[in-house]
N, C-alpha and C positions, 0 to 999 in steps of 0.2 A: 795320820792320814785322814782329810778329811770327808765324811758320807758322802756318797751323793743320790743316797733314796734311804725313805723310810719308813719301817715295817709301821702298820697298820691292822688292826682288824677290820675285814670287810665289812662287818656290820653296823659297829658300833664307831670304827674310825679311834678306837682307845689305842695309844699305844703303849705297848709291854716295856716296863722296866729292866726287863730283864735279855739279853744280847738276842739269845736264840730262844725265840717263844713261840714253838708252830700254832699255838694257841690263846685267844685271849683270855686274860684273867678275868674281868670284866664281865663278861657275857659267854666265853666259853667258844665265839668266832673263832674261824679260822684267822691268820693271820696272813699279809698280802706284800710284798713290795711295790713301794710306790716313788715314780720317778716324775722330776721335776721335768716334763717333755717340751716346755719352753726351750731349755740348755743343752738337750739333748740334739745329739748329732748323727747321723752315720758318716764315717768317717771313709775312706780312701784305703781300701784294704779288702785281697783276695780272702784273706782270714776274716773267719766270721766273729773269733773272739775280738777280734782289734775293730771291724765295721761295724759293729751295733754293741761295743764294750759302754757306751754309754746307757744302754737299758738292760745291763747287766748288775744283777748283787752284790758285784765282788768290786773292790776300790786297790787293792794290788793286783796290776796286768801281769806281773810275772807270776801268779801264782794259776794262769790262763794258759790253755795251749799255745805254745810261740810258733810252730811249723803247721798249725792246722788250715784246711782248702774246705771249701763250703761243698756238699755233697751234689752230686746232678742232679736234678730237674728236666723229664725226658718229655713231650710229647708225644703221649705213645699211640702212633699214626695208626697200625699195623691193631693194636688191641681198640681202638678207638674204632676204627670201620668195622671193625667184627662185631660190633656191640651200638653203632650206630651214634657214636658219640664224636661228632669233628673235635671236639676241646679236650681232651681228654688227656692228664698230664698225672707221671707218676713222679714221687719223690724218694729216690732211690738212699736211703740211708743203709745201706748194705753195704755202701763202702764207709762207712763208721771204722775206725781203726778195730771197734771189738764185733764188728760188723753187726749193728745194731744202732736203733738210736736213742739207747739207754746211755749212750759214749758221752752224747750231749750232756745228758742229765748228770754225770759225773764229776764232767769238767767244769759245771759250775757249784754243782752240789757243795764237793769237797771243799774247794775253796771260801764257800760262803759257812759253812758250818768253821772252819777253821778260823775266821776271819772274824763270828761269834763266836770267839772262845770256847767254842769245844776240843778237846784235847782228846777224846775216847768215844763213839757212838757205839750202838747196838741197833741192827738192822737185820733185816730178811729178804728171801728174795727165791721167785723161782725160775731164777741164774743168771737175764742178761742183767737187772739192775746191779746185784752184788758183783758179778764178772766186772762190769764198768768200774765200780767204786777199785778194784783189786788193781785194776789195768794200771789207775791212776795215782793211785794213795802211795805208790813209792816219792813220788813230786814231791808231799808234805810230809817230811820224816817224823816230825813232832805229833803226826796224827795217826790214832791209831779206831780197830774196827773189829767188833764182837760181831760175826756173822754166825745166822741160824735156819737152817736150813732142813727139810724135810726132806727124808730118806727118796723118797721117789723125783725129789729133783738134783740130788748130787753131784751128777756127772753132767748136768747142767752151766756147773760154778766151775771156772776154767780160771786157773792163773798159777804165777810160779810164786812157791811158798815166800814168807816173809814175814819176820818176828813182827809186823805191824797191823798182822790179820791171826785173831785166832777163831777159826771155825767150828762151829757146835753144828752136829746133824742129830736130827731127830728123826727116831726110829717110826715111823709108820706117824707122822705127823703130817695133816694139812700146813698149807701156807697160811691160811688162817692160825693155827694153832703154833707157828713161829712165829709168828710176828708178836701172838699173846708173850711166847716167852722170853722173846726179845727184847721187849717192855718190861717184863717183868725183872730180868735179869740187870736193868739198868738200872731201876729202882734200889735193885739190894745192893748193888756194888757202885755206886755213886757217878754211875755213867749217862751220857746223855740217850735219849731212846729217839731215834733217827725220825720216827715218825712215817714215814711213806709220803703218800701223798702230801700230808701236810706240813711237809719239808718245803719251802718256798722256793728254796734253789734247785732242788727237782725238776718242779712248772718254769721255772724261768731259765733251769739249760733244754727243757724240752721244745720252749717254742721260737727256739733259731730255727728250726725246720721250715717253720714261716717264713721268720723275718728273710732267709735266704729266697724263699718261693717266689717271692714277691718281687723282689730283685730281676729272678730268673724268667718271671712268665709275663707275657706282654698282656695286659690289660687285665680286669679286678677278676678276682677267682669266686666264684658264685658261689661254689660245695669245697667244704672242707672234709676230708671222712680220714678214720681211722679206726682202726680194731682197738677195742677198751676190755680193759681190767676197771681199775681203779679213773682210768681213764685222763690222767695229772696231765698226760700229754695233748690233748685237746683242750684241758684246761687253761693248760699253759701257750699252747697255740692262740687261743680266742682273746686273752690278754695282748697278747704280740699284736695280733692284728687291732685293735681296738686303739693299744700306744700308738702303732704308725699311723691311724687314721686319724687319730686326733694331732699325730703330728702332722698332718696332710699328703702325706707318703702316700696312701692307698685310699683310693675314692671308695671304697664301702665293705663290708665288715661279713664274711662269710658265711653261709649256713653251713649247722656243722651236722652231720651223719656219724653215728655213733656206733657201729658193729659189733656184735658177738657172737661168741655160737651157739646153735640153737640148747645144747646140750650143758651150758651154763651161760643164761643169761636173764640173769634177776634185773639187771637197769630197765630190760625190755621189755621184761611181764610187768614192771614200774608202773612204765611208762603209758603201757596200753590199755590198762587200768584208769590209767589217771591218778594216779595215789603221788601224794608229795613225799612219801617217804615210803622206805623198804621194809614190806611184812615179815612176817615169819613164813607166810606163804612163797614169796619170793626165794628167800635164800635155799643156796643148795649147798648140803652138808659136805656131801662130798664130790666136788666135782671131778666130771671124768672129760677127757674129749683131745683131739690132735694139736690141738691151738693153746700147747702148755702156757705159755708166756701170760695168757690171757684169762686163764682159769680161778678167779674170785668168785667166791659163791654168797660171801657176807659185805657188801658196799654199803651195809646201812649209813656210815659217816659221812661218805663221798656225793652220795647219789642226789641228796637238798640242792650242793652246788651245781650239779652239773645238771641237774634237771633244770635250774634255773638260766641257765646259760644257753641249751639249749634251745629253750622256750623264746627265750629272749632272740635266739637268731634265728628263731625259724625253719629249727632242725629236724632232726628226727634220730631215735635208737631204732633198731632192726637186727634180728636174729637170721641168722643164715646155718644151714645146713651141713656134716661134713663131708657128705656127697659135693655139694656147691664149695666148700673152701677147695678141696680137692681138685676137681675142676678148673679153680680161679688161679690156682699156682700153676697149672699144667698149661693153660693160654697163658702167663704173663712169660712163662720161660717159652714155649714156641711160638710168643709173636711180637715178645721183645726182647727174651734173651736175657732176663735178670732171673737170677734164682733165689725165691725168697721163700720163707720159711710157714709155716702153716697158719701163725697168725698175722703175717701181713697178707697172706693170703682173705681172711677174713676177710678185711676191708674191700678186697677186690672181687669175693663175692657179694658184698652188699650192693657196691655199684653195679655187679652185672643183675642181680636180682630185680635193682627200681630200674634198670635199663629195658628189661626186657617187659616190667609189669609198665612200662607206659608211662611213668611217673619221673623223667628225666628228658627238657628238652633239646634234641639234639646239636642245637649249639653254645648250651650251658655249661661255661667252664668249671670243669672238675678239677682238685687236685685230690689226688691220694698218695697216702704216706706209705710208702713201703718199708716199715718201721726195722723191718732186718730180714738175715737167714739164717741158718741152719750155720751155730759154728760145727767145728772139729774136737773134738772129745778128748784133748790128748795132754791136757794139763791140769788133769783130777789130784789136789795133792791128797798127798797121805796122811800125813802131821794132823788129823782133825781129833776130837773131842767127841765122842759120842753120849748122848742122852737117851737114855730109855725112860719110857713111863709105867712105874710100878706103884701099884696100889692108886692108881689117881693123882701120884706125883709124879713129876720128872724128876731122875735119876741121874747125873752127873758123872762120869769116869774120869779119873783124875787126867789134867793135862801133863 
């Protein structure tokens, strides 16, 4: 089957010899997919795998959702006049199949590591990305997933057991501190280590969100915002919008608002700084706060690119409150009837905070992503692995 994009380092433009290389050899760049958008189409399809399957990774469509419908795109009239914003548009991914839209990140993920010849990854998560990967990875029987996960987020990780996932929890571990051993564990046992962010098929099933937006809202969207971790989804968003413009899809290229809360947000003490990269002053060891999804305390890797990106559109990070997230979910469900979860909450107190400080003109089209909500708890398996850490190592029980 023949490519039709090809990985790159942003930096240096060297390409890896090797299938699956979220990093370059080279220079140590991230790595990027790159698509020839001469040849590029969107095609005639309520499915968003099939209408933008040309600026997607993956070169077998069956290995794509066959039944999936792009998420709604609401006008939210109702939360818009309360807040003084006439354009004001939410992007409801809560009907995500694992209601989230980490479902995106999934559906392209898997098949693009699969499709790189990886047969075994090791990844972390604290729960809707791994829940994603779980929903999906029955599709590819050949491929299988070492998941690592920290004791305070377990009941998080939602899916029905399956000889194709085996689960490691660690006992009183940050998500920082699984991901180290998920990495690590790859290394010893010949597996591939998923990378996170710098999974390309990650940023590239995260920014359908766009490509669909775009579709959905009559004339160019001025603010992009969304509640950031590691933030891959605004990263990957700001590429989508960049491919359609150069395809001439979209007359101009978003600024993007980047949200966290106030209780960990190292990109936005970065930021206001002015520092090109993340101190040791920044990071937080152990963060605490309602907006689990969103809880990174160490972005030193991430934060070069996305500061960059930012800058480039003319964005901005911003810290909000958990009095103000609070707040932000209680009007989105009593004045538009969506129930999202405390980190899309985030996002929507960021816009209410530049709304009310003055810093938003009232007919500058917003969109915000209402990245998910709050699943149901009711498919914790049991079958897991536990690791404790004794003496400075992690400890193993046998599977």
């Amino acid at each position: 089957m023949m490519k039709k994009f090809r990985v790159q380092c942003v930096l240096c433009r060297a390409e890896p010899q090797f299938p699956y290389s979220p990093f370059c050899p080279a220079c140590g760049g991230m790595t990027e997919a790159f698509f020839d958008l001469s040849a590029a189409e969107l095609r005639d399809s309520d499915n968003p795998y099939e209408r933008y399957f040309d600026l997607l990774p993956v070169c077998d469509r069956e290995l794509l959702p066959t039944k999936a419908v792009m998420t709604p795109t609401i006008h939210a009239g109702e939360l818009g006049e309360y807040l003084g914003l006439a354009q004001l548009f939410l992007k409801n991914e809560t009907t995500n199949p694992t209601g989230t839209t980490k479902y995106r990140m999934a559906a392209v993920s898997l098949p693009y590591l699969y499709e790189s010849g990886v047969s075994h990854f090791c990844t972390s998560s604290t729960g809707n990305s791994s829940t994603a990967y779980a929903h999906q990875i029955t599709l590819i029987p050949n491929l299988k997933m070492s998941l690592f996960t920290g004791s305070e987020f377990r009941n998080r990780v939602n899916y029905e057991s399956t000889s194709q996932i085996t689960h490691y929890i660690l006992h009183d571990a940050s998500f920082a501190e699984a991901f180290n051993v998920a990495a690590e564990f790859a290394n010893e046992h010949g597996h591939t280590s998923e990378r996170g962010f710098f999974n390309l098929g990650r940023r590239e099933g995260l920014k359908l969100a766009w490509l669909e937006a775009v579709d959905q809202v009559k004339g160019p969207i001025d603010w992009y915002v969304q509640a950031v971790s590691s933030a891959m989804g605004v990263y990957g968003v700001y590429k989508g919008a960049k491919e359609l413009f150069d395809m001439g899809v979209s007359a101009q290229l978003p600024r993007l608002m980047c949200v966290q809360q106030a209780s960990c947000s190292p990109m936005v003490k970065a930021w206001e700084e002015g520092a090109e990269t993340i101190a040791k002053s920044h990071i937080v060891e152990s963060p605490q706060g309602i907006a689990k999804a969103i809880l990174r305390g160490d972005p030193s890797r991430v934060y070069p690119y996305m500061r960059k990106i930012v800058k480039e559109s003319n964005g901005t990070f911003l810290a909000v409150s958990e009095e103000h997230i609070r707040e932000a979910r209680t009007l989105v469900m009593e004045l538009e009837g969506i129930d999202i979860c405390f980190s899309a909450a985030t996002a929507v107190a960021g816009v209410i905070h530049q709304a009310r400080a003055g810093m938003l003109d009232p007919d500058t089209r917003i969109l915000i992503n209402l990245t998910g909500s709050d699943r149901h708890y009711d498919r914790v398996p049991e079958d897991v692995v536990h690791v404790r850490k004794e003496q400075g190592s992690w400890m193993f029980d046998q599977a």
